[in-house]
N, C-alpha and C positions, 0 to 999 in steps of 0.2 A: 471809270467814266471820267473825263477831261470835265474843266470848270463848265463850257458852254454848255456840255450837254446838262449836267446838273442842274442848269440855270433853268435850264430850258421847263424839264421836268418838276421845278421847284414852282417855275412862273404853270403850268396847267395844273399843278396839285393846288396851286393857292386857289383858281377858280373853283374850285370845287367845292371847298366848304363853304355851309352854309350860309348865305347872309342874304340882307334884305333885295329882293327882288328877283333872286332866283330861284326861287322856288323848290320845289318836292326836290328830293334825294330817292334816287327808284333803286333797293341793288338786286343783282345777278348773278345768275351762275352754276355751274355744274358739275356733278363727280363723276367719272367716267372708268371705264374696266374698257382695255382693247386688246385684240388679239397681236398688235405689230403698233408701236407709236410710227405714224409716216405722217412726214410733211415734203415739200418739194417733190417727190415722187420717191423719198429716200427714208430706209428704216435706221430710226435712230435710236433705236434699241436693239441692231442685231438679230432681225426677225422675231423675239421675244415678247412677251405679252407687256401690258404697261401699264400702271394706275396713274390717274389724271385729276388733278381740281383746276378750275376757272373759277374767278369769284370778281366782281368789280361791280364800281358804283355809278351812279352817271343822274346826271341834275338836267332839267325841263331844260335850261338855259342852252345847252349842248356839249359843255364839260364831261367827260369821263375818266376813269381811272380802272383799272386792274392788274390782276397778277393768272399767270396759266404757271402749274406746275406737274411735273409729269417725269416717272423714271427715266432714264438716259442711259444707253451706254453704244455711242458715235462708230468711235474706234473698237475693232477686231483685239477681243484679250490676246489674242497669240503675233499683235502686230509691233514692230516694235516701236510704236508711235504709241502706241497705247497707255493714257494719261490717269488709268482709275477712274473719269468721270463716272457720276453715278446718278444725278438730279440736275435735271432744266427746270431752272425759275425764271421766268420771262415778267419783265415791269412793263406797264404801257399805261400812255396818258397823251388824251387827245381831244378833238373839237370837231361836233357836228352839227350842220347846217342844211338846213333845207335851201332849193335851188326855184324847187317849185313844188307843186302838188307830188310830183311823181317822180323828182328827182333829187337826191340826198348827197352831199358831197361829205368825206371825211377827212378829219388830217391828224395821224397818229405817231407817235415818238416809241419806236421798242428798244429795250434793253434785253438782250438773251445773256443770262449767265449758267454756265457750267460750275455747278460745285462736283467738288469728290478727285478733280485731279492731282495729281501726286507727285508728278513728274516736273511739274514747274510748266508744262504746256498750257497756253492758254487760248480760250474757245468762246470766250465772252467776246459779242461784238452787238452794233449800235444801228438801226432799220429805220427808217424815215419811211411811211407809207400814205399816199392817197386813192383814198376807196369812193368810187360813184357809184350808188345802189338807183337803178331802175327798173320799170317794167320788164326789160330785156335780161334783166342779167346784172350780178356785181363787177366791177371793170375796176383792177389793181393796178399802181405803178408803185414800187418801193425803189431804195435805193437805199443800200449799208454807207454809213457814217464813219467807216475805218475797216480797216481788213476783215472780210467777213470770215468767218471760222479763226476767227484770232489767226493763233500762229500756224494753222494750216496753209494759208491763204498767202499773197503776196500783194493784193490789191484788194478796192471795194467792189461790189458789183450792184447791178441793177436786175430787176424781177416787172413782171408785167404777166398779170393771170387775169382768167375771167371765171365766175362761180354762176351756175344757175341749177334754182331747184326748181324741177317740172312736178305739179300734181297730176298723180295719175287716175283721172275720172275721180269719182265718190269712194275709192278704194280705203283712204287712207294712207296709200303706201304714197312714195314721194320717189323721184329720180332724181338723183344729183350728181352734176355736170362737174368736172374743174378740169380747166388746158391754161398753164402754165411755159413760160420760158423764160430763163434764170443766165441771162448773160455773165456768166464767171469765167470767162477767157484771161481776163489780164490776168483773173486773181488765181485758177486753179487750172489756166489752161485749155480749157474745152468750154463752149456754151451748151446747155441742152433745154430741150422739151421734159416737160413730168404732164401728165393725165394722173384722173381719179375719174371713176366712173360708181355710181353706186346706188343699193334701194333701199331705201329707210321706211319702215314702220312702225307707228306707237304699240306697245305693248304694255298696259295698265301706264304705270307713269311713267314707262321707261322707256326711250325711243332706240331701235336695234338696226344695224345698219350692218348691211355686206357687201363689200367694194372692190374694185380692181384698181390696182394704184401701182405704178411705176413711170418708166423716162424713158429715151430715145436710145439707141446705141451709143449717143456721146455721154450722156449719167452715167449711161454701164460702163462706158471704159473709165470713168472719172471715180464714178465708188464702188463697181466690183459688181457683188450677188445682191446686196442691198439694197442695187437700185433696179432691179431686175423685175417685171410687172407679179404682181402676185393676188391672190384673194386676203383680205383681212375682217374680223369683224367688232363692231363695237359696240357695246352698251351705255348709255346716257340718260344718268336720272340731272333736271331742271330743279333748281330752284329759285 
């Protein structure tokens, strides 16, 4: 991570401790068991199952901070790119803002790092993202701060999704929506679409969730079977 970003992340960690006027410290967070780790519409464990923590803290004022960590393994063992990765530790520290009664703006700084590569390949890169939570729906624009996929990549790219969870009647159960598209043309050559489609329901403390997640024809020529739509499911204990 170069000085600015450092800076950056030093100046939102410093809002965040405590001092006069900003009040309560609330924190967050969850453990997670899944059948497939997927983000963008792409497994990044190799179809394999994955354990997961989120944990972070965040102050009345609108300061936040957390950490998401979660098995990894990107690249195909039989590929000959294949770097050992073995654990995604993700940092993130950001600033939330009400707009109005009903509308929330966010502005958040990610660091994705890859531990466990061996090969000298490197996979850590740097996400700028702003999130508006409404009635309608969550509305994303991110943009990578240096080559995304480290040295897979050859440029930054930009992401633009939208999330919505629909309740369904009095059931308890919940639908959730995500339609993504991840402009990585400069950087890997191809732009595409990812979806996530899925039903979630509590079960005693634990929320269980079955979903369809994959990408368009252009994911699939860009990461293979990986990005291929599949069923996954996952369990999520809150705390």
């Amino acid at each position: 991570m170069n000085y600015l970003l450092k800076s950056l992340f030093a100046f939102l960690l410093f809002g965040l401790f405590p001092t006069q006027g900003q009040g309560e410290v609330n924190y967050f967070g969850y453990i997670a068991a899944t059948t497939d780790h997927r983000a963008y519409g792409v497994s990044l464990t190799q179809k394999d199952p994955a354990m997961q923590l989120h944990a972070g803290l965040a102050t009345e004022n609108g300061f936040y901070v957390g950490t998401f960590i979660s098995t990894f393994n990107f690249i195909d063992d039989a590929s000959p790119y294949e770097a050992g990765e073995n654990l995604e530790t993700d940092l993130y520290a950001g600033y939330r803002f009400g707009l109005s009664e009903e509308l929330v703006l966010s502005v958040t700084l990610y660091q994705y790092l890859i531990q466990g590569t061996d090969r000298g390949i490197n996979l850590d890169f740097t996400e700028l993202m702003i999130d508006l939570y409404s009635p309608y729906g969550q509305f994303s624009f991110s943009h990578t701060l240096n080559d995304i996929l480290g040295d897979l990549s050859q440029d930054s790219a930009y992401r633009v999704e939208y999330n919505k969870t629909l309740a369904l009647w009095d059931t308890g159960l919940s639908l959730d929506i995500q339609l993504g598209h991840w402009n990585t043309k400069d950087a890997l050559g191809e732009a595409y679409l990812y979806y996530n489609l899925g039903i979630s329901a509590p079960i005693g403390p634990v929320m269980a969730c079955i979903a369809y997640n994959g990408t368009d024809n252009s994911g699939e020529a860009l990461f293979g079977d990986i990005a291929e739509g599949t069923y996954y499911a996952k369990l999520t204990w809150a705390f």
